[in-house]
C-alpha positions in Angstrom: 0.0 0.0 0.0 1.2 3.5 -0.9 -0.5 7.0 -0.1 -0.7 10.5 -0.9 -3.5 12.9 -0.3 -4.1 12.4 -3.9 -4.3 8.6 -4.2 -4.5 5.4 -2.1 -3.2 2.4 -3.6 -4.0 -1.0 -2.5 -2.3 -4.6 -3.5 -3.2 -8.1 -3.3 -1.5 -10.4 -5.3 -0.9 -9.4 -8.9 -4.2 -7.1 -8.6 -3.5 -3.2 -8.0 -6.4 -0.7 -6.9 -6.1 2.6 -6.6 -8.4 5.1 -5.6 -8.5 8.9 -5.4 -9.9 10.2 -2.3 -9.9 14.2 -3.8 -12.0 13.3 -7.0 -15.1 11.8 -5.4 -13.4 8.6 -3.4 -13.6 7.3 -6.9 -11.7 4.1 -8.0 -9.4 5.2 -10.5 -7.6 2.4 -11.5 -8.5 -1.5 -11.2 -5.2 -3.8 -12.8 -5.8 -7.8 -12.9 -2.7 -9.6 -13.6 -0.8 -6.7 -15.6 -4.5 -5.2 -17.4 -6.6 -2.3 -16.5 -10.3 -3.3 -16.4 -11.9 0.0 -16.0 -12.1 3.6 -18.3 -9.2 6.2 -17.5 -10.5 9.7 -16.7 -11.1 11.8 -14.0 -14.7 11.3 -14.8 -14.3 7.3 -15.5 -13.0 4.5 -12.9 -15.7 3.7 -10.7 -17.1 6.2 -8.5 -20.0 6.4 -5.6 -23.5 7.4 -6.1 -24.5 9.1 -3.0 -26.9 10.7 -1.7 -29.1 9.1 -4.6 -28.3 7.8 -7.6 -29.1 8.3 -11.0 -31.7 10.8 -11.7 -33.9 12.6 -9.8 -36.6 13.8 -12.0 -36.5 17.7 -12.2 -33.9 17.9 -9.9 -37.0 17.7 -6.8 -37.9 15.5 -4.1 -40.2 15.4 -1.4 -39.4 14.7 2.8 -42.7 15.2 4.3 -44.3 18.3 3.5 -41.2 20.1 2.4 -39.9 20.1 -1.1 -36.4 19.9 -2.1 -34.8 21.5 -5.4 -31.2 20.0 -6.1 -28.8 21.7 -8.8 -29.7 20.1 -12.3 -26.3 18.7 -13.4 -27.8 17.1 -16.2 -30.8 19.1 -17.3 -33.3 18.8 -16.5 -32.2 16.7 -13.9 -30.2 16.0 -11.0 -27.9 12.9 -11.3 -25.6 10.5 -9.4 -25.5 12.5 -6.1 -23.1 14.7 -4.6 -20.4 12.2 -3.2 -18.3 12.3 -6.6 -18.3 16.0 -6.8 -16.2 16.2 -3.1 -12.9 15.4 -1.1 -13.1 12.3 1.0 -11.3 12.1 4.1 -8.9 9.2 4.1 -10.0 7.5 7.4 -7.5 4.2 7.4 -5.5 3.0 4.3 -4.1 -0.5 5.1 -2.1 -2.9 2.7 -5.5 -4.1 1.3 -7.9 -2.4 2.7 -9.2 1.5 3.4 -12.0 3.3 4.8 -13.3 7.1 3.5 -15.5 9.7 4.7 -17.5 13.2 3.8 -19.8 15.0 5.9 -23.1 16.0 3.5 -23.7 19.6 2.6 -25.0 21.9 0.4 -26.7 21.2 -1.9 -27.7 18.4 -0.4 -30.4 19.7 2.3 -29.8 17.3 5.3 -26.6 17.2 7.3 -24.9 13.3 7.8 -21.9 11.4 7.1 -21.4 8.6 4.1 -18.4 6.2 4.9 -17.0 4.2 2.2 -15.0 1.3 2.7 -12.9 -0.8 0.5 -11.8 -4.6 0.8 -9.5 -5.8 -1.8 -8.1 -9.7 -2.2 -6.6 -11.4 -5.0 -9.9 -12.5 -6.5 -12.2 -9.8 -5.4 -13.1 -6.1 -4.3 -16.0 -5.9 -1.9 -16.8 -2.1 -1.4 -19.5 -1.0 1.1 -21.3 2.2 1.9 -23.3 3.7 4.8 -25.0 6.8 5.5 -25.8 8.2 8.7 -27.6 11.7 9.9 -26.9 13.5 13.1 -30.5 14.4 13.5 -33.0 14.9 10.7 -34.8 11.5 9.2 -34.1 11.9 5.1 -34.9 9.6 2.2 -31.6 8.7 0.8 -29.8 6.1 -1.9 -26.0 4.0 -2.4 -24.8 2.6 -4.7 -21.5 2.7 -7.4 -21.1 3.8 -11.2 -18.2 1.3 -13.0 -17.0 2.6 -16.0 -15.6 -1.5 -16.8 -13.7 -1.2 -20.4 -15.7 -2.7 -23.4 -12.4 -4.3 -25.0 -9.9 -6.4 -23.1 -7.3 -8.1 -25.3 -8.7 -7.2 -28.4 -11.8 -9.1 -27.2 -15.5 -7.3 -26.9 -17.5 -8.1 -23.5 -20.7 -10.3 -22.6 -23.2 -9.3 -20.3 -25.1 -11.6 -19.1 -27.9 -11.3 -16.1 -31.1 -12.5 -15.6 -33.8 -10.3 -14.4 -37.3 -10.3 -13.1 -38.5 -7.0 -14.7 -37.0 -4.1 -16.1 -38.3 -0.5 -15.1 -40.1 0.8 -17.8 -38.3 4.1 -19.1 -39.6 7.3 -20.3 -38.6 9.9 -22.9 -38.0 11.9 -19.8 -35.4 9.0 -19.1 -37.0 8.4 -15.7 -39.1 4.9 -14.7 -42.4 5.6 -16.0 -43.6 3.2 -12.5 -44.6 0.3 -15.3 -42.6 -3.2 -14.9 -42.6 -4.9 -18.1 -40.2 -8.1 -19.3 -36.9 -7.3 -19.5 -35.7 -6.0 -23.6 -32.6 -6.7 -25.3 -29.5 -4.5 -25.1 -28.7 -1.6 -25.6 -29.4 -0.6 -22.2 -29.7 2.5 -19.9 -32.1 0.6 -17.8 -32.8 -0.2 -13.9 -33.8 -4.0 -13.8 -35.3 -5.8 -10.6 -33.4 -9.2 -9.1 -35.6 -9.5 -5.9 -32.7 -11.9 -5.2 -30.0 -10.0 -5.1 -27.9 -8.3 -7.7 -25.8 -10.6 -10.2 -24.2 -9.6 -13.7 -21.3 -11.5 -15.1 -18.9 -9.5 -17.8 -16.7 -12.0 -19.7 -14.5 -11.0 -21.9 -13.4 -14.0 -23.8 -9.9 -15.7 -23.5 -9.5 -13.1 -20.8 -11.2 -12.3 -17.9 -14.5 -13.4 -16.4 -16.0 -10.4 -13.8 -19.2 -10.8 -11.8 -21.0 -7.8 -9.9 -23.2 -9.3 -7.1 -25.0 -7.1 -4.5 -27.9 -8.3 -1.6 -29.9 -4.9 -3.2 -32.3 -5.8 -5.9 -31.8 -2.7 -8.1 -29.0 -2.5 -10.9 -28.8 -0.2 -13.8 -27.3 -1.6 -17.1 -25.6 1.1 -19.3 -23.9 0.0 -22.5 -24.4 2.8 -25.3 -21.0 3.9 -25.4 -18.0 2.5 -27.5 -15.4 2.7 -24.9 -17.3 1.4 -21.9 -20.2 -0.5 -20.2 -21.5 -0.1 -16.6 -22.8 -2.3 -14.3 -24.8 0.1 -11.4 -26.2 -1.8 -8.1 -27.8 0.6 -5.8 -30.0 0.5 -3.4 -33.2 2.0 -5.1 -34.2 2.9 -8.6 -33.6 5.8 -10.4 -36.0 8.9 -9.1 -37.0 6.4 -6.2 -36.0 9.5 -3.4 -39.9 10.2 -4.5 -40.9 6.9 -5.7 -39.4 4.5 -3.4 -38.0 6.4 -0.8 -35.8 4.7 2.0 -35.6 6.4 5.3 -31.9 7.2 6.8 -33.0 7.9 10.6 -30.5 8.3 13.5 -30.8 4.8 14.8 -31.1 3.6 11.2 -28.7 4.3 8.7 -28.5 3.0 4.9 -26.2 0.6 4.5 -25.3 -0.7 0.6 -22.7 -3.4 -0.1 -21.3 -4.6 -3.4 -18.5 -7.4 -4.4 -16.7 -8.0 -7.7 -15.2 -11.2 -8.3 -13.4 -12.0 -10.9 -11.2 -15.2 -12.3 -9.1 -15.7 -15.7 -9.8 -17.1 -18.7 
């Protein structure tokens, strides 16, 4: 393990993780025996969706009687929370393992704390999340945004999953609150696995990567050239309205995912 206040680096094995605490506790970097798995960029890696995640329709949500207005980072919605926009706090950075903290702010309405730990080995990354408030109850969502390459070793990726429903999306881009049976790619879609989470990337001849989560809700993006992403989180997309979970301060949201991966 090495650190700066710009980057954490973590080793198990012949796998190398590094994550950037300044950009949004993000995971910048993910190297399997010698290849990078996930989109360079400050933008790219893997980073945490916190408060909520994905969109929140008009940028608005409800607590009560009191209505909300976020910023609309991606008009004419808010998207992907706040926690990628901010410095993390480096709490503990171990040979495999490291823990991360911010304290919520503007925008974000309600004060709290989101910790984000990771746990790496040589055949797995389990990251968790939790947030917490100090004293107001607020609706809230986890969850992380891979950027996992399209092309390893010359050789195109397989997603494969099976779902119970897919949320049926809008031209608005938000669930429309119909199931229906889940469609063929391409994809920037929430699907339901009342089950618990499971994708599996494989990229032939090369490397075979599975995202598994006890939450129920993943989004499946895979429009762009470059780069797919496999979301688990712990609610759908504009679900701080629509299926809001309560963070209350002797209950906070806790959101866990693992990748585990093997050669081909």
């Amino acid at each position: 393990m090495s650190s700066s206040e710009e980057s954490v680096r973590l080793a198990a094995g012949d796998v190398e993780l590094t994550v950037h605490p300044q950009n949004g506790c993000r995971v910048a970097s993910l190297v399997i025996g010698g290849t990078e798995v996930l989109r360079q960029g400050e933008r790219y890696g893997s980073f945490p969706m916190v408060p909520w995640c994905g969109r929140v329709g008009d940028g608005r949500f409800r607590n009560g009687d009191v209505v909300h207005q976020l910023p609309l980072n991606s008009p004419p919605h808010a998207i992907h929370g706040t926690g990628r926009d901010v410095a993390w706090r480096t709490a503990r950075a171990g040979k495999d393992e490291a823990a991360f903290t911010f304290e919520l702010a503007e925008p974000w309405p309600y004060t709290g704390r989101v910790t984000q730990t990771f746990e790496l080995t040589e055949d797995s990354l389990t990251l968790t999340m939790g947030v917490e408030t100090y004293d107001t109850s607020f609706p809230a969502q986890a969850g992380w945004h891979p950027w996992f390459l399209r092309t390893l070793g010359g050789q195109d990726v397989r997603i494969d999953f099976t779902a119970a429903w897919q949320e049926e999306r809008g031209e608005d881009h938000l669930p429309t609150g119909h199931r229906i049976p889940p469609q063929p790619s391409p994809w920037d879609d929430c699907f339901g696995m009342p089950d618990g989470v499971l994708v599996t990337l494989t990229w032939p001849e090369q490397l075979e990567l599975t995202v598994a989560s006890r939450s129920e809700w993943v989004v499946v993006y895979d429009e762009q050239d470059e780069a797919v992403c496999v979301e688990p989180q712990s609610g759908p997309p504009n679900g701080l309205d629509s299926d809001p979970r309560f963070v209350t301060p002797i209950d906070p949201l806790e959101m866990a995912t693992t990748w585990s991966w093997r050669r081909l």
